[in-house]
N, C-alpha and C positions, 0 to 999 in steps of 0.2 A: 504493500500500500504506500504509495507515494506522498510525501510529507514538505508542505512551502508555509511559508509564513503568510504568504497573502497569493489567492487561486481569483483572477480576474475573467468572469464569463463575458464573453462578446468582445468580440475586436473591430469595434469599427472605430469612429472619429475617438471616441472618448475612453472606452476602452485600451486603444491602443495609445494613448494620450500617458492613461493612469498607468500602464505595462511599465512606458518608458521611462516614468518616471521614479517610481518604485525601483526599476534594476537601478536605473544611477543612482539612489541613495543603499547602494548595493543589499538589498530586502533580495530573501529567496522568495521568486514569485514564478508562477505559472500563469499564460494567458491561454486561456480554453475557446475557439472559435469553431461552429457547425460550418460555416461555407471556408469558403477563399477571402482572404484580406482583400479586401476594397470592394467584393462582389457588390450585386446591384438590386438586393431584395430588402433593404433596409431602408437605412437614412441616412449614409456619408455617403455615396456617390454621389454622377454627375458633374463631371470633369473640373467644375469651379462653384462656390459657396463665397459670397457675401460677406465683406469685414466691415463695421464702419463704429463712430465713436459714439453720437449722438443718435442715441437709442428712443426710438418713438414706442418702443414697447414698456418702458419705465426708467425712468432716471436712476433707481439703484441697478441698474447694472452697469454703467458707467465703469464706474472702479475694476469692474472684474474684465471689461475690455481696455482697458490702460494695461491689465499686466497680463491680458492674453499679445496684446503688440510686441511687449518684450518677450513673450516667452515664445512667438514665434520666429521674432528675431534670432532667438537662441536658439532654434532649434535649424534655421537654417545655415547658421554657422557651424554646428554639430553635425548637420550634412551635408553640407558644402554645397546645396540645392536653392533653390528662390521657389520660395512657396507664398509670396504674400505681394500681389501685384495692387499698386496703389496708380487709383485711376480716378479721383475723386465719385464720390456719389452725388446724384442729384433725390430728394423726394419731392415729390410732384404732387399736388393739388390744391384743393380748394382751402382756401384760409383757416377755415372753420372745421375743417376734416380731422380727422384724428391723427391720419399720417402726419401732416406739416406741426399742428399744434402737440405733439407726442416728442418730435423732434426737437422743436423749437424751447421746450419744458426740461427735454434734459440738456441739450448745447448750452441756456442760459445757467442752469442749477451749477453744469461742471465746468462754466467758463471754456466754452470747447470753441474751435476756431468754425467760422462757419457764414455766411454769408446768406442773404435773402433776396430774390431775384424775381420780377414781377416775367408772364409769361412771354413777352414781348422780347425779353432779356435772352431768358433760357434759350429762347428758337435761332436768337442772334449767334448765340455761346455754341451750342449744341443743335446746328440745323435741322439733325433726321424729325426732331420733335415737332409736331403739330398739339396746342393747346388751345382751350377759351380760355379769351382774355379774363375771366376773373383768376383763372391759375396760379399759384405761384411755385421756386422749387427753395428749397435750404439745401443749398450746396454743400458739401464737408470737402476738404481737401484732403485729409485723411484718409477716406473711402477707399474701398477696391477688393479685389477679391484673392480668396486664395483655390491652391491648386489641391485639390481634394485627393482626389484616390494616391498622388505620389506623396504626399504629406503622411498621407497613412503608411504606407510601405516605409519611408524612414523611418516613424517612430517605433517601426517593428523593427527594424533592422538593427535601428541602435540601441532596441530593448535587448535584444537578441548579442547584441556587442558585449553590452555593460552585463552578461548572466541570466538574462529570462529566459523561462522555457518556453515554446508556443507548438503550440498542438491543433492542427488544422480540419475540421473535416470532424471532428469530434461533439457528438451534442449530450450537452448536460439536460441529464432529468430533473433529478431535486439540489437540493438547496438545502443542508439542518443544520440546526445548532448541535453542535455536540459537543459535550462536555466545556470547555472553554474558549473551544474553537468551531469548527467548523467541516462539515462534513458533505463533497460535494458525488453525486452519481454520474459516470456518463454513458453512455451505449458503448463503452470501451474499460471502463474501471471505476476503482472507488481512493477517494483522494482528499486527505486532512489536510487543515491550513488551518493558520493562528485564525484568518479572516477571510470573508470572501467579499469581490466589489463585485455587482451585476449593473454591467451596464448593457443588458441586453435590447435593448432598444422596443421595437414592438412585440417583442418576447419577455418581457418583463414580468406580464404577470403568470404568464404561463410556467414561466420560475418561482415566482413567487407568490403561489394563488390565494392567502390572505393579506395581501398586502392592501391594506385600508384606502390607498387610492384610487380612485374612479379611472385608470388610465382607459385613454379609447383610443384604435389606430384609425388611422383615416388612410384612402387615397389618394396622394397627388401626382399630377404630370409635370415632368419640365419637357421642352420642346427646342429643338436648335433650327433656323430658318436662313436660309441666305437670302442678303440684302439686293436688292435691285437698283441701289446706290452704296458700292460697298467706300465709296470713297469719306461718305457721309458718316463710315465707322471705324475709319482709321484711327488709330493710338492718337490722343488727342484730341477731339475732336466728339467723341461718347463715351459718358462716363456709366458706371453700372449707376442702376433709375430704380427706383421703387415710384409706384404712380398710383394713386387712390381716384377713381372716377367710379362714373356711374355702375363699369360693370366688374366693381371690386378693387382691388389691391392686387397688380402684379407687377410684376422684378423681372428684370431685364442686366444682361452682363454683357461685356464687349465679345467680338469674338477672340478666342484662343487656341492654341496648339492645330490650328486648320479646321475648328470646326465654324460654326455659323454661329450666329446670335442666339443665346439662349436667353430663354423668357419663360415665366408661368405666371400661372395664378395663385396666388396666398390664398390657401384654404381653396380649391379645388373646387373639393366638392366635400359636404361634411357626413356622407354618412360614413357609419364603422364597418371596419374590414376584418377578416381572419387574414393576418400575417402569411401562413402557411397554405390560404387557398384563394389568393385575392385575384382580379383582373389584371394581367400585367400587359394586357395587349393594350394600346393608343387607338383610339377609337374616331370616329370622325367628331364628332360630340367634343370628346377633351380637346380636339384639334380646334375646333370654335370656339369654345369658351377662352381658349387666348389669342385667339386671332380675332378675337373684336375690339380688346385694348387696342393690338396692332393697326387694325383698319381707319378708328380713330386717331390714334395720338400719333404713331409713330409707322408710318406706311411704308418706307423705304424699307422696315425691317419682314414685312409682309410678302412675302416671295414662298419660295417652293420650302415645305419641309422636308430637313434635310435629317431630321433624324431626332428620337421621342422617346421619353422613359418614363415609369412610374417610378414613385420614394412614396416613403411612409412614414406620415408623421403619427408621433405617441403623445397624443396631448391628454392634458390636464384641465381640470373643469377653468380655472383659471387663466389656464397657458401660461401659466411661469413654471420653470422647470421645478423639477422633484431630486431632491439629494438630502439622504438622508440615512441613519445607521435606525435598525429597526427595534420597535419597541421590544423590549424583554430579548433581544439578543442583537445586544450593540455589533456583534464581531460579524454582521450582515451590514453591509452599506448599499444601498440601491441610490443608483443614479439614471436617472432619467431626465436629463438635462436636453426637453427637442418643443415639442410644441412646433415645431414648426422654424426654428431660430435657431439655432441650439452648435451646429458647428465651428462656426468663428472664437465658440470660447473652449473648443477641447487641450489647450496646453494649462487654463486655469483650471480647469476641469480635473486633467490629468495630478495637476498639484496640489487641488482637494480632497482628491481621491486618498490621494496618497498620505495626504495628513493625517485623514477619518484612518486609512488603515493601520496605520504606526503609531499615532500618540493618541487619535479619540476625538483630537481637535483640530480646528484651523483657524489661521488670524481675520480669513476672508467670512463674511457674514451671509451666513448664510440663514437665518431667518425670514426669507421670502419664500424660500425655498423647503421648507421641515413639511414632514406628514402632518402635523399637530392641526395642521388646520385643515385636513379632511375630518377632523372629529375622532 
């Protein structure tokens, strides 16, 4: 029976975050993953994910993306890699919208650099855009995205550098407390550790089926399009867009690595899915529901689709993430850090993880974040 100090289920963004970070404070730890590193039935694919400072989703997360920027930094120094492309973000709309006023709440709270641009502006700055004139955007210059699935593959690599074990292809059953520690099953063996982290994403509860929170997974699309003005999307010239109109909230990135513009829609579509038997095929339907932003705001981006995926979000009746050690058996910590948003901070993630694992505590606060307030 194989024996670690800390047995990390799921490896994707955060998981493999927590791995890397746990072997360099040299912790005997095991990362347990059912697919392939980076596969695409989760929530960290999708060639590129979204970084920015001036968070419309609440102002207490500020802080935890200031020292996800350094700890990206660090990590690309560690792999000699450029994972964090800064191309400013624009968010887009109506004054009185949530997006721009959400934004505008945390920029002023954390004194964040940022700038306010009536729609006449933006189209001057960023031609591909088409807006009504009541529009406006908050620009961050900070903004831009990073590079998902190779981001992941390093912090395996140099989890795997610095002492971790990782074990691929392997899926874990249960989850128990045993005796002091922890006792994990997999369709392969059985395996002690001081603690275990479950960052199993939309597998969460299925690890851990009294876990008091409401998690629900949903389906989303992202979609990549080629531009019928790609000049209109050169470096410079479009920055990644968040845009709030009539028909929702979607996100938009430049293109990268040769593919085409990617775009979706925030929240899809909300009904719940089974993780293990959902739709993964793109359908004509999901193909409309983000090609009606496009037809309106941003038409140049409205061209042939060039290629489409489903992710799954694990959200929470609130949508703020869930990280927490569980009642009556602290040496369990579940992390479900996604709603929908959740990538851009897997290096702090990765180092709360690790904290909950090793000492019980961390200096980052995480009281937005505790089960206590599912009841």
């Amino acid at each position: 029976m194989a024996s670690f100090d800390v047995v990390v289920c799921g490896l994707g963004a955060m998981g493999s975050a927590a791995l890397y970070e746990l072997a360099r404070r040299r912790v005997r730890v095991l990362g347990l993953e059912r697919f392939t590193p980076g596969h695409d039935r989760g929530s960290s694919h999708g060639a590129t994910r979204i970084i920015r400072l001036a968070y419309w989703e609440h102002p207490s997360y500020v802080p935890l993306l200031r020292r996800a920027y350094d700890l990206w930094r660090e990590l690309e120094g560690a792999a000699g890699q450029k994972f964090l492309h800064v191309t400013g973000v624009a968010e887009i709309g109506p004054p009185d919208g949530m997006l721009v006023r959400g934004t505008l709440a945390a920029a002023h709270l954390h004194a964040l650099r940022h700038e306010v641009l009536p729609a006449r502006d933006v189209m001057r700055r960023f031609p591909a855009f088409r807006l009504p004139p009541k529009f406006v955007a908050v620009v961050q210059p900070d903004g831009g995205f990073l590079a998902a699935e190779p981001s992941i593959h390093a912090m395996l690599a140099l989890a795997q550098a610095a002492g971790a074990e990782l074990r691929t292809g392997e899926t874990v059953r249960t989850i128990e407390p045993h005796g002091g520690g922890v006792r994990v099953v997999t369709d392969r063996t059985v395996i002690e550790a001081g603690s275990a982290i479950v960052a199993a994403g939309p597998w969460t509860k299925s690890l851990l089926p009294d876990l008091a929170a409401p998690l629900r997974v949903t389906r989303q699309v992202m979609a990549w399009f080629a531009p019928s003005e790609p000049a209109l999307f050169a470096p410079g010239r479009f920055p990644v867009f968040l845009i709030e109109s009539r028909h929702g909230i979607h996100y938009g990135l430049p293109p990268f690595g040769g593919a085409g513009i990617k775009v979706a829609k925030h929240h899809h579509r909300d009904k719940s899915v089974d993780p293990d038997a959902h739709d993964r095929t793109v359908s004509a339907e999901d193909e409309a529901l983000i090609r009606a932003a496009l037809a309106d705001h941003l038409p140049a981006a409205n061209g042939k689709l060039l290629d489409a995926k489903t992710c799954l979000y694990t959200m929470t009746p609130d949508s703020d993430f869930l990280i927490d050690r569980l009642p009556g058996a602290p040496q369990v910590i579940v992390a479900s850090p996604c709603s929908g948003h959740g990538f851009k901070f897997a290096p702090v993630i990765g180092e709360i993880l690790a904290d909950l694992a090793t000492t019980g505590a961390t200096r980052h606060d995480l009281a937005r974040f505790a089960l206590v307030r599912f009841g």
